[in-house]
C-alpha positions in Angstrom: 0.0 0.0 0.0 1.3 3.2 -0.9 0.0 6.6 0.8 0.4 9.8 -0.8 0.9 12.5 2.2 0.5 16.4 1.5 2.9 17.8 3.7 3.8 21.4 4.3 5.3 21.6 7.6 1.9 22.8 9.4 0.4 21.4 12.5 -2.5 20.2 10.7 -0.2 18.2 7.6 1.5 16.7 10.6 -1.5 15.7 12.6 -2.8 14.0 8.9 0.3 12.4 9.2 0.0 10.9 12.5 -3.2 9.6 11.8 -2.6 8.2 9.0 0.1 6.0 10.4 -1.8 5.6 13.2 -4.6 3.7 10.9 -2.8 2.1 8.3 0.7 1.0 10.3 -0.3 -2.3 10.2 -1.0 -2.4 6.5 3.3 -1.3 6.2 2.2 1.2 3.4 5.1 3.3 1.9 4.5 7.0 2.5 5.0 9.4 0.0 5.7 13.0 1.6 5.2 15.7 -1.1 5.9 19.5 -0.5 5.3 22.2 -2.9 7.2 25.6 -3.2 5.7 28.3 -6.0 8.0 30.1 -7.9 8.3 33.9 -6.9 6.0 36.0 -8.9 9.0 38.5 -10.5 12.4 38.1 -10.8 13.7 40.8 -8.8 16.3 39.4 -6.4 14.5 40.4 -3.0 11.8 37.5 -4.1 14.7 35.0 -5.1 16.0 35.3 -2.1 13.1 35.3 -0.2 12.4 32.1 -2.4 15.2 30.4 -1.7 14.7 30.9 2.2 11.1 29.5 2.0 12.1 26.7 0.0 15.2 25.5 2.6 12.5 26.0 5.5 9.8 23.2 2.8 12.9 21.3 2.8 13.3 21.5 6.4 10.0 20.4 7.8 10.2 17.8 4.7 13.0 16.1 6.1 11.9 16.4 10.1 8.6 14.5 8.9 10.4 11.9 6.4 12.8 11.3 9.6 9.7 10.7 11.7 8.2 8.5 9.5 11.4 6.3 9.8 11.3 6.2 13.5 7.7 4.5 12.9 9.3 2.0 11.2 8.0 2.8 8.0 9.7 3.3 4.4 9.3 7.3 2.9 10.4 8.7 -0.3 10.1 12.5 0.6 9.2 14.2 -2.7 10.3 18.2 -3.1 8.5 20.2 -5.8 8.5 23.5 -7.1 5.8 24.8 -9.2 1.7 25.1 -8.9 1.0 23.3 -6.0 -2.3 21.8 -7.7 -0.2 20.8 -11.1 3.1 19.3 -9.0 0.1 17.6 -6.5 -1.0 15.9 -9.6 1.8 15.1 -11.4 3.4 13.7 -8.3 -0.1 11.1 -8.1 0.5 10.4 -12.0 4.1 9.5 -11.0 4.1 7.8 -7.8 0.3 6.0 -8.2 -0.6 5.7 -4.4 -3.5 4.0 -3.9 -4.5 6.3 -1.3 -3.6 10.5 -0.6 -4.0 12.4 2.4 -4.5 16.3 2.2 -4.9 18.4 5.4 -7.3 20.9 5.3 -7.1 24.5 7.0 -9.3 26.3 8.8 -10.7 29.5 7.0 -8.4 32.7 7.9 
């Protein structure tokens, strides 16, 4: 069983995370932890950089979750995308073929 797993470093994408595992550890699926980083609008170096540091904190909470998963005993491939979150969300589904993914929702701001 593979399980497709959101995952942008938020409480809620981590609680999805938990119980996920929590329900399906017995099952041994492989977890598939995507994040998504978009592109800065313009090109002016302020937003590169500002890019760049959002991108190493995805990375980041990425690998703090992928790491977690491991400590449950579990196998992860930990999947960093940049792009449209909706099109890179897809395409990593087309690529990967879960038979199951998990997206956290957020409250309303």
């Amino acid at each position: 069983m593979k399980i497709l797993m959101c995952h942008d470093g938020s409480e809620n994408a981590q609680s999805a995370l938990e119980k996920s595992i929590a329900m399906f550890k017995s099952e041994r699926p492989e977890i598939i932890l995507v994040a998504v980083v978009e592109e800065p609008a313009d090109a002016s170096s302020y937003d590169e950089a500002a890019f760049e540091e959002w991108r190493a904190k995805r990375e980041a909470d990425l690998k703090e979750a992928a790491d977690w998963v491991t400590k449950q005993g579990l196998d992860v491939d930990a999947v960093m995308a940049v792009g449209d979150p909706r099109r890179m969300l897809v395409e990593a589904v087309r690529k990967k073929n879960p038979d199951m993914v998990v997206i956290a929702s957020r409250p309303p701001q």
